[in-house]
KEKE-3310 file (N, C-alpha, C; in steps of 0.2 Angstrom, whole numbers, plus 5000, padded with zeros to 4 digits):
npx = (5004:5003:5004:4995:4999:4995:4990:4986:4993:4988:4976:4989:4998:4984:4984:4995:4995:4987:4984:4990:4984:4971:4966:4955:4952:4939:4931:4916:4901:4906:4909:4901:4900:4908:4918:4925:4933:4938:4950:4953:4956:4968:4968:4955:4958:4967:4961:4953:4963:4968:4958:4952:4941:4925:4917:4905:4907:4917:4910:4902:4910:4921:4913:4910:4924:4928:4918:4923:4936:4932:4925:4938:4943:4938:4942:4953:4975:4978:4966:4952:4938:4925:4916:4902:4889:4876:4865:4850:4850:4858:4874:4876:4884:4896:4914:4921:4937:4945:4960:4964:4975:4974:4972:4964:4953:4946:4931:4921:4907:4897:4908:4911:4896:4881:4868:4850:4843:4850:4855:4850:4852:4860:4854:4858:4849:4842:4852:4856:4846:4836:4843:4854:4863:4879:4890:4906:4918:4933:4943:4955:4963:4949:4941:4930:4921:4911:4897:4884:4869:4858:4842:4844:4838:4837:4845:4858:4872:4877:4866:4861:4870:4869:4858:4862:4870:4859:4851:4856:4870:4862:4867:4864:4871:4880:4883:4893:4897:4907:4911:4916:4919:4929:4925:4928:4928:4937:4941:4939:4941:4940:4929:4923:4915:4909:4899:4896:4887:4890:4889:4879:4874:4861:4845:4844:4855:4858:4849:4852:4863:4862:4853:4864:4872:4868:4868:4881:4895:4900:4909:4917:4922:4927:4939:4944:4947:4959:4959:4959:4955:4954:4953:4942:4934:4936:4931:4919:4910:4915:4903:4901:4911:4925:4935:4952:4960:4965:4976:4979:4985:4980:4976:4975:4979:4982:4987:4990:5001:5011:5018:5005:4997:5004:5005:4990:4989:4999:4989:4978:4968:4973:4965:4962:4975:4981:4971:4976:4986:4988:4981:4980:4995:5004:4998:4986:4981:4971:4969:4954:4951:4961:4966:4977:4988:4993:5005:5009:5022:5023:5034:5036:5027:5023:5035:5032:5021:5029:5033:5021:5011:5004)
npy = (4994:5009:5027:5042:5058:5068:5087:5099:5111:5117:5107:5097:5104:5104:5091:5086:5092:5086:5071:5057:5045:5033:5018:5013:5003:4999:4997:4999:5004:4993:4983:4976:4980:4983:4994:5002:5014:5025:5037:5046:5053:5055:5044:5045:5055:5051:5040:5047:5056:5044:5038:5047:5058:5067:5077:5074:5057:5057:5060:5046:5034:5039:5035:5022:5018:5022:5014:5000:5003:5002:4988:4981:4981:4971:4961:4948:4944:4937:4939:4945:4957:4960:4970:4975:4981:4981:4989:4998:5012:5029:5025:5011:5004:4997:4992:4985:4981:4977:4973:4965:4971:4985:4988:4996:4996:4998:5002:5010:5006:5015:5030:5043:5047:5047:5059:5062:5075:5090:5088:5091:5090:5079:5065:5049:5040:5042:5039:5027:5019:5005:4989:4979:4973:4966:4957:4950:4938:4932:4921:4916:4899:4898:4883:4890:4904:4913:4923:4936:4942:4957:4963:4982:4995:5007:5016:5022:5021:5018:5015:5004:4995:4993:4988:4974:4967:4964:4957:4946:4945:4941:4952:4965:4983:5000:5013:5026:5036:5050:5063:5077:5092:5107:5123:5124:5112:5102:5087:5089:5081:5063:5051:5038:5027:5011:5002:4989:4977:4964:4949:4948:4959:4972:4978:4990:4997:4997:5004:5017:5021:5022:5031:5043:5043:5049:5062:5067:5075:5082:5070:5072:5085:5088:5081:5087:5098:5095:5087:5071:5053:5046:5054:5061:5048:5043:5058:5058:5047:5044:5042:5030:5021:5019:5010:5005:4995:4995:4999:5003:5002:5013:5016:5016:5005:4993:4978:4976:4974:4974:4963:4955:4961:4958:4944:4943:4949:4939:4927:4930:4928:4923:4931:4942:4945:4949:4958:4969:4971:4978:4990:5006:5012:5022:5003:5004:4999:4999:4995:4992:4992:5004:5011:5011:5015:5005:5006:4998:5000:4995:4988:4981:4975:4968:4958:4953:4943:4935:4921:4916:4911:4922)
npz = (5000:4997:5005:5000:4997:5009:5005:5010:5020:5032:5037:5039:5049:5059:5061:5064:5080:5085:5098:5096:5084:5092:5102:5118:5129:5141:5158:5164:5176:5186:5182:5174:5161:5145:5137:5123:5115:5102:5094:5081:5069:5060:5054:5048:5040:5033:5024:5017:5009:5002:4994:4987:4990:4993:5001:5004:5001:5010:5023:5024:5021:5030:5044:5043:5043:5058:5066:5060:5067:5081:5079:5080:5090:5097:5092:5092:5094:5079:5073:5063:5057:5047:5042:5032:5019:5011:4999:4995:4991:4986:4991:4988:4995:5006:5011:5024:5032:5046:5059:5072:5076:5075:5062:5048:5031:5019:5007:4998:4990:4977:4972:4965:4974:4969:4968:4967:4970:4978:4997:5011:5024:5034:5038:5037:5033:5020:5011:5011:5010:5008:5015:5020:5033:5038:5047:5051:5057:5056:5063:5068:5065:5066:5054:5049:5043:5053:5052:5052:5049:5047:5041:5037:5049:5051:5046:5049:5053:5067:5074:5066:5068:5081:5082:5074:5084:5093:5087:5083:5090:5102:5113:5121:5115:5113:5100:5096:5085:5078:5069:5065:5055:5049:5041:5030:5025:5029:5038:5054:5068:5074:5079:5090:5102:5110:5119:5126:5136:5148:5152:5167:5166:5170:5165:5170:5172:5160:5155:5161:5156:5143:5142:5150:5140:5130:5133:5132:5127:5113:5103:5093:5092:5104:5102:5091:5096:5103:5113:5124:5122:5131:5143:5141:5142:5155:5163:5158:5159:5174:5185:5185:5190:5183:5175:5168:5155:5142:5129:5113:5096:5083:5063:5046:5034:5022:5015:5004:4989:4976:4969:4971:4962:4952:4950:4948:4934:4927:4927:4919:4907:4888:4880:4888:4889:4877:4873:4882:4881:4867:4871:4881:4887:4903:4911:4922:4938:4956:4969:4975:4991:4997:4988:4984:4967:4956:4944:4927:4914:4896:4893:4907:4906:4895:4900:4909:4907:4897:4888:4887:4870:4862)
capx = (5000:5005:4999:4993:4999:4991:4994:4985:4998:4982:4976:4992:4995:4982:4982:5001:4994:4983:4985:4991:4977:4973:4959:4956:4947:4936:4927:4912:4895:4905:4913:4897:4898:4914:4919:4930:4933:4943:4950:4956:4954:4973:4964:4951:4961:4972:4957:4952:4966:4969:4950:4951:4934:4924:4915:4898:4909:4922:4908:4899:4914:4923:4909:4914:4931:4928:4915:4930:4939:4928:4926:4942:4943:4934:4944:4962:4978:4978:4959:4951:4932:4922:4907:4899:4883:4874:4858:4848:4853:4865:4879:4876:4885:4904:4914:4926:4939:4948:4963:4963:4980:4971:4974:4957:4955:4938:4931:4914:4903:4899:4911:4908:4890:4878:4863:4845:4845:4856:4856:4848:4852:4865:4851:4860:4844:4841:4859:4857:4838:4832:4846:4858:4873:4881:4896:4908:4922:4936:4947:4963:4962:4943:4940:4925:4920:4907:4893:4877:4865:4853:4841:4846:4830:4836:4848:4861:4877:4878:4859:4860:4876:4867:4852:4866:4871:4855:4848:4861:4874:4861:4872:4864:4874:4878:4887:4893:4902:4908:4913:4919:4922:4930:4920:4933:4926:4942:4940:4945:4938:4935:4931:4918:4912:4908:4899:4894:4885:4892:4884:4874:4872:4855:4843:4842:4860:4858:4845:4854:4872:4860:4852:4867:4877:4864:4868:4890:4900:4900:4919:4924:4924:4932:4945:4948:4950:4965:4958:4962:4951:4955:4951:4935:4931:4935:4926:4911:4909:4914:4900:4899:4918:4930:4944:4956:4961:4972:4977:4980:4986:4976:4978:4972:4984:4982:4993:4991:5007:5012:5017:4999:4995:5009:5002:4983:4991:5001:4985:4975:4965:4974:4961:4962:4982:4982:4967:4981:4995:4984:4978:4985:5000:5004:4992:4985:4978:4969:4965:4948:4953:4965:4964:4982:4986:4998:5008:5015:5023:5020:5038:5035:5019:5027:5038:5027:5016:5033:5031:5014:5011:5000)
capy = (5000:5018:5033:5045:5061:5075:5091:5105:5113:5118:5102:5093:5106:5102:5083:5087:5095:5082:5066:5050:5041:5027:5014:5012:4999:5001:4991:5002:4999:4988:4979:4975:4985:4985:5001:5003:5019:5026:5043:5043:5059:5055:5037:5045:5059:5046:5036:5052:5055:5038:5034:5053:5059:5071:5077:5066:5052:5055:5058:5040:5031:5039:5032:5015:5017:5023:5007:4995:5004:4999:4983:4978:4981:4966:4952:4947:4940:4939:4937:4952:4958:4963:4975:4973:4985:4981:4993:5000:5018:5031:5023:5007:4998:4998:4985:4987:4975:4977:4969:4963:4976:4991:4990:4997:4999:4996:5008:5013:5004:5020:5035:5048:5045:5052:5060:5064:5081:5092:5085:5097:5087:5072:5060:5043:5035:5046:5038:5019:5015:4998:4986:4972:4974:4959:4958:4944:4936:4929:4918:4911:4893:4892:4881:4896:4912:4917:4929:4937:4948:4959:4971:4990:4997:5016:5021:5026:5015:5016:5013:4998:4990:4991:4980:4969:4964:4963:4953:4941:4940:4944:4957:4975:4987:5006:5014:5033:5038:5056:5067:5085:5096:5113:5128:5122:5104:5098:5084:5091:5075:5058:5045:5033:5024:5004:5000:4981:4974:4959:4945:4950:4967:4972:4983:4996:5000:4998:5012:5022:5021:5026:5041:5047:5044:5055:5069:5066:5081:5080:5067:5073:5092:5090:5076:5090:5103:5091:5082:5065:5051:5041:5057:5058:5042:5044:5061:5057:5040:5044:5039:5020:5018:5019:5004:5006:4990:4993:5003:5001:5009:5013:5017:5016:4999:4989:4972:4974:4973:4975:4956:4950:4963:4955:4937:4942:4949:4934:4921:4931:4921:4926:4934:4947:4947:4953:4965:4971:4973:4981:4995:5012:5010:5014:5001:5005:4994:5000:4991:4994:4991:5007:5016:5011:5012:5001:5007:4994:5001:4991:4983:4979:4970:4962:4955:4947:4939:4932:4915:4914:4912:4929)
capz = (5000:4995:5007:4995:5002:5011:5003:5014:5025:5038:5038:5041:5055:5064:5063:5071:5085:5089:5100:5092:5084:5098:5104:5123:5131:5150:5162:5167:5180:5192:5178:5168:5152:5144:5132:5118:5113:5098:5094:5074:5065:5054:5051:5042:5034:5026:5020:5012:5004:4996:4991:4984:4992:4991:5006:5006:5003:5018:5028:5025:5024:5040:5048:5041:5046:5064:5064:5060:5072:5086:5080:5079:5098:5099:5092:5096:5088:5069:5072:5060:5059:5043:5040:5025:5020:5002:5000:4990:4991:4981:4990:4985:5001:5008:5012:5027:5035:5054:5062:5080:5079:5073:5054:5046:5026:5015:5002:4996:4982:4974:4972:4970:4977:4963:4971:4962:4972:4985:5003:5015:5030:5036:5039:5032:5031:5011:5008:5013:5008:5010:5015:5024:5036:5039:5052:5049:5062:5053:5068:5068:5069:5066:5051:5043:5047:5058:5048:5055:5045:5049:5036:5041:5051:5052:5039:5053:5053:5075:5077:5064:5072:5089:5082:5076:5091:5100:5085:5078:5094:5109:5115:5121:5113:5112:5096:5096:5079:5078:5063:5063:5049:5050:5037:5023:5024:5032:5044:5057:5073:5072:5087:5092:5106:5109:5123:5127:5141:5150:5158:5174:5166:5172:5162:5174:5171:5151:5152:5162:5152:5137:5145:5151:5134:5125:5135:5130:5124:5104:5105:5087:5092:5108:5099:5087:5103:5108:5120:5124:5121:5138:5146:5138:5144:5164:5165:5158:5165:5181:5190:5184:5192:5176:5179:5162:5155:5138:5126:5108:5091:5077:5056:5037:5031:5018:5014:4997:4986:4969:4968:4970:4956:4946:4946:4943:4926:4925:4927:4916:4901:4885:4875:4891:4889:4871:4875:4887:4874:4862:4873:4883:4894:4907:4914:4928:4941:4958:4975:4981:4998:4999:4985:4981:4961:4954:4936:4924:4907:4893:4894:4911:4906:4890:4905:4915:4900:4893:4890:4885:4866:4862)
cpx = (5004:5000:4998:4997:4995:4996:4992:4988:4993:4983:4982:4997:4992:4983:4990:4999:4987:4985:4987:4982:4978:4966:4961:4952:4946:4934:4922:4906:4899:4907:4906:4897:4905:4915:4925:4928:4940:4945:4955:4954:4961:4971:4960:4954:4963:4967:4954:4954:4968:4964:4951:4943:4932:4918:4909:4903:4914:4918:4904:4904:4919:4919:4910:4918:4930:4923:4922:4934:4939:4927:4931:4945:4942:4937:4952:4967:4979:4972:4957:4941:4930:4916:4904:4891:4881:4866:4857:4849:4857:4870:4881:4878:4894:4904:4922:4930:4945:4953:4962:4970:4979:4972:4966:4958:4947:4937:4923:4908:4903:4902:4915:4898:4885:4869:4857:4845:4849:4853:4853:4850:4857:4861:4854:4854:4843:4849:4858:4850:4838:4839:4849:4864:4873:4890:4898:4915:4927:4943:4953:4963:4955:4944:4933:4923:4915:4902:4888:4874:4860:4849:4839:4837:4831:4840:4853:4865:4879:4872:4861:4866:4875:4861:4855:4866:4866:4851:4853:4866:4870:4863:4867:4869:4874:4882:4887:4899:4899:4911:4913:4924:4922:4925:4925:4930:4932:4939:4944:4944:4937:4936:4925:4918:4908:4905:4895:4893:4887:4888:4881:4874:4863:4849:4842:4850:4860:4856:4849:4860:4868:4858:4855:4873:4873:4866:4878:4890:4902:4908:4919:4926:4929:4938:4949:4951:4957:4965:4959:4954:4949:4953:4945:4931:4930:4932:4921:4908:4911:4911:4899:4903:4920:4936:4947:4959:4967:4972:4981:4980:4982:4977:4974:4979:4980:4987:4993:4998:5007:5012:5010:4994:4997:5006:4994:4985:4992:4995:4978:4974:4970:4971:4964:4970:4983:4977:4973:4984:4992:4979:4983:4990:5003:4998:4992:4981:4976:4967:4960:4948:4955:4964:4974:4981:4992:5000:5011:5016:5022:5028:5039:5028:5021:5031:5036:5022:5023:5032:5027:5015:5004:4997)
cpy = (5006:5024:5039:5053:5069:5082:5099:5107:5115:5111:5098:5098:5105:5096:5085:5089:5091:5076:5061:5047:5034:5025:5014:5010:5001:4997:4997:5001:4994:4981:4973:4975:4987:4991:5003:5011:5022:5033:5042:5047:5058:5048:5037:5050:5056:5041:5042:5054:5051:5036:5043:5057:5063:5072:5073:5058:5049:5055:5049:5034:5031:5034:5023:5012:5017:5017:5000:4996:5001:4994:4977:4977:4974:4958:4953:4943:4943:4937:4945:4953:4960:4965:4975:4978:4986:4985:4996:5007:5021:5027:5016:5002:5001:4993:4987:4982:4978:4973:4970:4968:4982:4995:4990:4999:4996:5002:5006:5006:5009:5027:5039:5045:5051:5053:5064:5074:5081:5089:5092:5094:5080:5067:5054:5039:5036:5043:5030:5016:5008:4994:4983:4974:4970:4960:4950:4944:4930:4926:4917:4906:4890:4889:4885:4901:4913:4923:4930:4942:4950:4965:4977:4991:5004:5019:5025:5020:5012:5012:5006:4993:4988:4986:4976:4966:4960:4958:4945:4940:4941:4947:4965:4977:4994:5008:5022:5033:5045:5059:5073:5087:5104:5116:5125:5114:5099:5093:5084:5086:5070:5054:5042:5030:5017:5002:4992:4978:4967:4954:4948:4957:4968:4977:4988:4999:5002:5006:5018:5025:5026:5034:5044:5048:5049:5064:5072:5073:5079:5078:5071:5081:5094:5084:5083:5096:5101:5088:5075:5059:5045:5045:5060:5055:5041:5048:5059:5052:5041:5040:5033:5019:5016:5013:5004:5000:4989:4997:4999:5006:5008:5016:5013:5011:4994:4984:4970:4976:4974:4968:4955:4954:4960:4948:4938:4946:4944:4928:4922:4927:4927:4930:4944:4951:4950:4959:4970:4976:4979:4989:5001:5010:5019:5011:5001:5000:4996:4996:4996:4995:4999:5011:5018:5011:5010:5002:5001:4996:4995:4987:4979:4971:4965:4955:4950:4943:4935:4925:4911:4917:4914:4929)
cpz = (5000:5001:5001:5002:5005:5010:5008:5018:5031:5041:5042:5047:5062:5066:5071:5077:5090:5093:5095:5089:5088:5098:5110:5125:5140:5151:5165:5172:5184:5186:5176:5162:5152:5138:5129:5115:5108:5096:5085:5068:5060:5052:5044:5037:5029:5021:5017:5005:4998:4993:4987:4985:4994:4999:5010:5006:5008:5022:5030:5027:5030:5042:5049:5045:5052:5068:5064:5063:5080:5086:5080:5087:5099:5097:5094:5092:5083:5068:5066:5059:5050:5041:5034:5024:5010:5002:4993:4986:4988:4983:4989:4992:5003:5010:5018:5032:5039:5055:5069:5081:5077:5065:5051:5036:5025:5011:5001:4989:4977:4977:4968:4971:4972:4967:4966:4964:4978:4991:5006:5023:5029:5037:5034:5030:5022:5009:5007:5009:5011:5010:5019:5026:5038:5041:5052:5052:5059:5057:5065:5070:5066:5055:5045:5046:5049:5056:5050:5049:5046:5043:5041:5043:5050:5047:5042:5054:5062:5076:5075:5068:5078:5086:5079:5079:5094:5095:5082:5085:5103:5114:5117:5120:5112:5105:5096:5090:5078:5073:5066:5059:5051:5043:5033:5020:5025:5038:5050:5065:5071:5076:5087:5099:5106:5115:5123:5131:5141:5153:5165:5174:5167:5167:5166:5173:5164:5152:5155:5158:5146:5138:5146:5144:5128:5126:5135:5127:5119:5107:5100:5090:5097:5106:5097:5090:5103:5112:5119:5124:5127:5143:5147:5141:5153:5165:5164:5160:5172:5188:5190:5186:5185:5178:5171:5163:5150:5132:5121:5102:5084:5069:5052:5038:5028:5016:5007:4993:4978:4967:4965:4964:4949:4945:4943:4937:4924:4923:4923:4908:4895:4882:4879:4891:4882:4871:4877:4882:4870:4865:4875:4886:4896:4909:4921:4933:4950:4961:4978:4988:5001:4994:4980:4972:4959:4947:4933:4915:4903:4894:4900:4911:4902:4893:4908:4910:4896:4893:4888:4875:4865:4854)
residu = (UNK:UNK:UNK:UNK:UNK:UNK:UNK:UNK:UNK:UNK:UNK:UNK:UNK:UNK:UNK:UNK:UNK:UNK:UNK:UNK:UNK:UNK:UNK:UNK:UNK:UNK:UNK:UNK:UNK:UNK:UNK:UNK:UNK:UNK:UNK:UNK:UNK:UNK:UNK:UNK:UNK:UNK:UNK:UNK:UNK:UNK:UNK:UNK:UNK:UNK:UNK:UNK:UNK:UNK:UNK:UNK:UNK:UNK:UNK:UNK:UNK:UNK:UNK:UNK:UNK:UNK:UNK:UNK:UNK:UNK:UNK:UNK:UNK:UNK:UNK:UNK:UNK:UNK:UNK:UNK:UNK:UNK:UNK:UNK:UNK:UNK:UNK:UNK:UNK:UNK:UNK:UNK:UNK:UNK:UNK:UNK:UNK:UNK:UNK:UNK:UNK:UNK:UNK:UNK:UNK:UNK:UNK:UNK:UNK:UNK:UNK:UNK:UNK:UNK:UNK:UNK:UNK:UNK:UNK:UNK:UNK:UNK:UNK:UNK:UNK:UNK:UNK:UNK:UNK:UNK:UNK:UNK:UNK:UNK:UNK:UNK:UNK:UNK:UNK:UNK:UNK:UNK:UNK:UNK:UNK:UNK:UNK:UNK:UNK:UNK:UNK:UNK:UNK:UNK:UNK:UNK:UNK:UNK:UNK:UNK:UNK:UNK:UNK:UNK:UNK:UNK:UNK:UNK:UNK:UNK:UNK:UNK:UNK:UNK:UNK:UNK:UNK:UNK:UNK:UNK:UNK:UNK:UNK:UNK:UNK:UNK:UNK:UNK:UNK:UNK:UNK:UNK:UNK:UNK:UNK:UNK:UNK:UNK:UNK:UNK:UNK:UNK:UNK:UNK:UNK:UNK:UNK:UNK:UNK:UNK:UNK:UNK:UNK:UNK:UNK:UNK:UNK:UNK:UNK:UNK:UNK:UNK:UNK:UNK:UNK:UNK:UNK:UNK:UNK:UNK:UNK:UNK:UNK:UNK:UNK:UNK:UNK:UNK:UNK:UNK:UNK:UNK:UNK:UNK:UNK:UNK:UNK:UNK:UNK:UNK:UNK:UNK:UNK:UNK:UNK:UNK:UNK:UNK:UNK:UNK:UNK:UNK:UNK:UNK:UNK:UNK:UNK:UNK:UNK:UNK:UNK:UNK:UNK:UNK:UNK:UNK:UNK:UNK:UNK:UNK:UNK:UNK:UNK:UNK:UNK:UNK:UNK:UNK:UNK:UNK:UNK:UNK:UNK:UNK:UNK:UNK:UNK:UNK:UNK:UNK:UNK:UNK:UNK:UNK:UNK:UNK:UNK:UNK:UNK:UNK)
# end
């Protein structure tokens, strides 16, 4: 993978002047309701940059990313997580995939995102329409992966990931995914929130965690303050006794490579390989995932087809 790179001297600026991007896990309630929480406002900038996105499409995808943030909290290892969202909607669906060590990449269905009219509001629901999220747990060791699906009820990527849970892993759940954009359309915050009832968690605590997390201090604004995302989470939890448990680092990384571009040339049917030849160079070739794009001149490409009678 290629970082694309950030040209705004603002922009990169500020990111400097903010915290590291980081996850940080809690134990809340008396060590019922555990809470992940992430702060990752250079996470999403960089997936900005590489996907090349335009403000409606960094907002939907952030949301994504910071989503795959949170759920990568959750597994462990070389275990990794994958969110998956097909819909009827301008943006078609996204496709986003997590490591258990905080490596996040995924990209869009469509984009740029073609709308019939202007947007007069952020309701995601006019973006998603009718459709299926489906969370997929891909172990280490297990023999197949682990898939749940549920059709989206609200059209808002936190809500639907909480009936998830509550429908597919019997889990009460909360979700809080933050964005903040400066007047330029920089992104200038971006965090989320995971909380997750444990065994002998009672409803009278659920509801109260929910009441009191409606009334949180916007995270992206106060992320993009400088404040910290650990500190965050002690003040405003306070009253549930906060016990800190573990810290973790987060980023945009992709494991893609030029090699694994170089053999799907090479394994291509011939008809496709003389197409090849017979076209523009240089040829270009682009992972979905990242946004990386991958150049091979035509004698680069003659190179790797050597062999083969054309």
């Amino acid at each position: 993978m290629t970082k694309t790179k950030i040209t705004d001297d603002v922009l990169l600026a500020h990111i400097a002047s903010l915290k590291e991007d980081e996850r940080e896990i809690f134990l809340i309630a008396d060590g019922k309701v555990r809470l992940y929480a992430v702060s990752c406002t250079e996470m999403v900038n960089q997936m900005r940059a590489n996907h090349r996105l335009g403000l409606l499409e960094s907002y939907v995808l952030g949301q994504g990313y910071i989503a795959g943030a949170l759920l990568s909290s959750s597994v462990k290892g070389n275990d990794r997580i994958r969110l998956s969202i097909e819909c009827g909607g301008p943006i078609k669906g996204m496709q986003i995939e997590a490591w258990a060590c905080g490596a996040v990449r995924g990209y869009l269905l469509a984009n740029p995102i073609k709308l019939e009219k202007e947007l007069t509001t952020l309701d995601t629901s006019l973006l998603y329409g009718p459709g299926f999220l489906s969370v997929t747990k891909l172990l280490e060791g297990s023999k197949a992966p682990f898939t749940g699906q549920i059709m989206m009820e609200y059209g808002n990527l936190a809500s639907d990931l909480a009936l998830y849970y509550k429908e597919s892993e019997q889990t009460p759940t909360m979700f809080y995914i933050s964005l903040d954009y400066d007047s330029k359309g920089r992104i200038w915050g971006a965090g989320g929130l995971f909380l997750q009832a444990l065994p002998g968690c009672d409803d009278e605590t659920l509801g109260q965690l929910q009441e009191e997390s409606g009334k949180l201090p916007n995270l992206s604004k106060y992320l993009a303050s400088g404040g910290d995302i650990r500190t965050y989470v002690e003040d405003n939890y306070s009253p549930y006794g906060v016990e800190y448990l573990e810290h973790g680092k987060l980023g945009f990384s992709c494991p893609c490579r030029r090699e694994t571009f170089e053999k799907y040339l090479q394994n291509l049917p011939k008809s496709e390989k003389e197409g090849i030849l017979g076209g523009n160079f240089p040829l270009e070739l682009e992972c979905f995932n990242c946004g990386t794009v991958y150049q091979f001149t035509k004698e680069e490409t003659e190179e790797l087809f050597k062999g083969e009678t054309l």
